[in-house]
C-alpha positions as CSV (number, residue, x, y, z in Angstrom):
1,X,21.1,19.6,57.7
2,X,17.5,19.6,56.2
3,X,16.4,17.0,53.7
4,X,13.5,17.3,51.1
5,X,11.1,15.0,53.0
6,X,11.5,16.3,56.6
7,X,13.9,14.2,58.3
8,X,16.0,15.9,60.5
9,X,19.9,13.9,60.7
10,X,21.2,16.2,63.3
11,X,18.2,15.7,66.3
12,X,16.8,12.1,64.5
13,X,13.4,13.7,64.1
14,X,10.4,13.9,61.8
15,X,9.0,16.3,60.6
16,X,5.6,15.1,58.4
17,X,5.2,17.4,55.5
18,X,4.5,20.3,57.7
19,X,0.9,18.7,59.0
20,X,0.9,18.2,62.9
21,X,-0.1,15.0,64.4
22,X,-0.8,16.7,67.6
23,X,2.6,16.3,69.5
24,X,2.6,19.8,69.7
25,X,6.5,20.6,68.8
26,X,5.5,22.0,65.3
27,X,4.9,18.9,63.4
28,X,8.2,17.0,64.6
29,X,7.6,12.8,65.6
30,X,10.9,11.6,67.7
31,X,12.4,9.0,65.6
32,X,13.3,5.7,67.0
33,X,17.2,5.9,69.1
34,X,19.5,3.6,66.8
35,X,21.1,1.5,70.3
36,X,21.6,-1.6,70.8
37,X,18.7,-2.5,72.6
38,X,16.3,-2.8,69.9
39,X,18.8,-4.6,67.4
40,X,19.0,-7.4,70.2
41,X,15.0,-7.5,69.9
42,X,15.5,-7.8,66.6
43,X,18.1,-10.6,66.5
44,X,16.2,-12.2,69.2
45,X,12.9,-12.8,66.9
46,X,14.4,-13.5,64.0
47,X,16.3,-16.1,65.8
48,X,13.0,-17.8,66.8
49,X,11.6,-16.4,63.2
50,X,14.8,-19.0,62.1
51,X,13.8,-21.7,64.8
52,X,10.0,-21.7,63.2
53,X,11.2,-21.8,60.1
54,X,13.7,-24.5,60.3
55,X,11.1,-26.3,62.3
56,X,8.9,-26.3,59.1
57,X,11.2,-26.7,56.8
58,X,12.1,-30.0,58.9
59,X,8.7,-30.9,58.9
60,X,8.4,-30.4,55.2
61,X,11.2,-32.7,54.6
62,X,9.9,-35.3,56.7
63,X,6.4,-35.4,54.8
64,X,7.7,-35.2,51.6
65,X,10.0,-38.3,52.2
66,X,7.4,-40.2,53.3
67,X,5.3,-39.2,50.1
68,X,8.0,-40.3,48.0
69,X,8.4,-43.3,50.0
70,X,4.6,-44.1,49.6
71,X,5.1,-43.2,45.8
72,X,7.4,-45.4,45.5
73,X,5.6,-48.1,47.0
74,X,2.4,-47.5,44.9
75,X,4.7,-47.8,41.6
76,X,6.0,-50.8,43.0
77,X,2.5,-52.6,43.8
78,X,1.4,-52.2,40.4
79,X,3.9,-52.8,38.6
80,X,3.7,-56.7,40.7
81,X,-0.3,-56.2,39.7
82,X,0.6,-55.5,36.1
83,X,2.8,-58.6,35.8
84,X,0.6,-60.7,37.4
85,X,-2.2,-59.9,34.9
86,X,0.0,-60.7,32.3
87,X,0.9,-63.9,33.4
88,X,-3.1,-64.3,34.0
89,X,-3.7,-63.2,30.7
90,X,-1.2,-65.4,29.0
91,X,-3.0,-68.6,30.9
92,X,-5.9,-67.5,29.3
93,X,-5.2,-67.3,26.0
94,X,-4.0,-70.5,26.2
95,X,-6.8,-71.8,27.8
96,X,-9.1,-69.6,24.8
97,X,-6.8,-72.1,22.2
98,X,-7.3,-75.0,24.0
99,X,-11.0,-74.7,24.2
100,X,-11.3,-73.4,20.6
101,X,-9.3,-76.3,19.1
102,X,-11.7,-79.1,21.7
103,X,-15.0,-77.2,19.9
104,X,-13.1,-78.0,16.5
105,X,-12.9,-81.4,17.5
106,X,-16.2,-82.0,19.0
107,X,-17.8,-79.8,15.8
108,X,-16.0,-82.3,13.6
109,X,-17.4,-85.4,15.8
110,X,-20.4,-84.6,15.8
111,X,-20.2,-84.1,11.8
112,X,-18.8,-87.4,11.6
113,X,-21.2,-89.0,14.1
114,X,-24.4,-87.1,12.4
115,X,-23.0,-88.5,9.1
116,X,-22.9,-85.6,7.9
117,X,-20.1,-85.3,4.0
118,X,-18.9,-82.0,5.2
119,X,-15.3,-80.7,4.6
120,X,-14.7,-80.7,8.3
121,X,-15.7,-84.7,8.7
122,X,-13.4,-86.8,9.8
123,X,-13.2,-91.0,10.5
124,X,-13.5,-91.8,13.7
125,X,-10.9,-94.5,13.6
126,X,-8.3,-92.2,12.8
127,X,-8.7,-90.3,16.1
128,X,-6.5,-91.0,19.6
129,X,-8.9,-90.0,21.8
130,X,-7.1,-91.0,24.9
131,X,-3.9,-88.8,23.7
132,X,-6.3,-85.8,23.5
133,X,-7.9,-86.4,26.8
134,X,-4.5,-86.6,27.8
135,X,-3.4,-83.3,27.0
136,X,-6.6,-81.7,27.5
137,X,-5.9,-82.7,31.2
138,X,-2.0,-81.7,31.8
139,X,-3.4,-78.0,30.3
140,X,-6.4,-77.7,32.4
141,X,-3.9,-78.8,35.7
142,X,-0.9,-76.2,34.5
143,X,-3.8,-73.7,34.1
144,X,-5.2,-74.4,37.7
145,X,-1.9,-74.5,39.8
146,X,-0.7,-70.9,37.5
147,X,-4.0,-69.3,38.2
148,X,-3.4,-70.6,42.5
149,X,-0.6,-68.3,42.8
């Protein structure tokens, strides 16, 4: 049988459009012998073709486990650094009212002392100094020991 192209089914040959390539039988390259000899070739690299690629898909795997791992890790470190700056923050603030109400006070003393007739005077006599001290104190030492950690 002859087929359009120039393949040959009956002797497994080629025949290329009628141009030679030098073999010198008219035109006509041997095609390769279908056996079982070169489909065992073939099975045999793709085997190690599988054995390469299972090798790098392993690899792949390990790496991105560990990326995850490290990712994981990452998100974990600053969300700790996240709520320890809150907790930072917070102390500060605190510390921000504490020294804003002690400039208040020593404002209004020193009005009071300058004899000054301001609105924000105040008596002297009607101040516990020792009970602001006091507190001033038990702040600045709950500050300190947060801010330690």
């Amino acid at each position: 049988m002859h087929h359009p192209y120039g393949f040959h089914e009956d002797d497994a040959t080629w025949t290329g459009m009628g141009v030679g390539i030098g073999t010198g039988d008219g035109g006509q390259i041997p095609m390769a012998p279908k056996n079982k000899e070169n489909s065992k070739r073939k099975k045999q690299t793709d085997d190690e073709g599988d054995e390469d690629y299972r090798k790098r898909r392993d690899r792949n795997n390990q790496a991105v486990k560990r990326s995850r791992v490290k990712s994981k890790l990452r998100t974990q470190q600053t969300l700790e650094r996240v709520n320890q700056l809150k907790t930072e923050n917070e102390l500060l603030e605190e510390k921000i009212k504490m020294l804003t109400k002690e400039l208040g006070f020593l404002k209004d003393l020193f009005i009071a002392h300058a004899g000054g007739s301001s609105q924000h005077s105040i008596n002297i006599q009607d101040l516990d100094l020792n009970a602001l001290l006091a507190e001033e104190k038990s702040t600045e030492n709950s500050l300190k020991t947060a801010t330690t950690k």
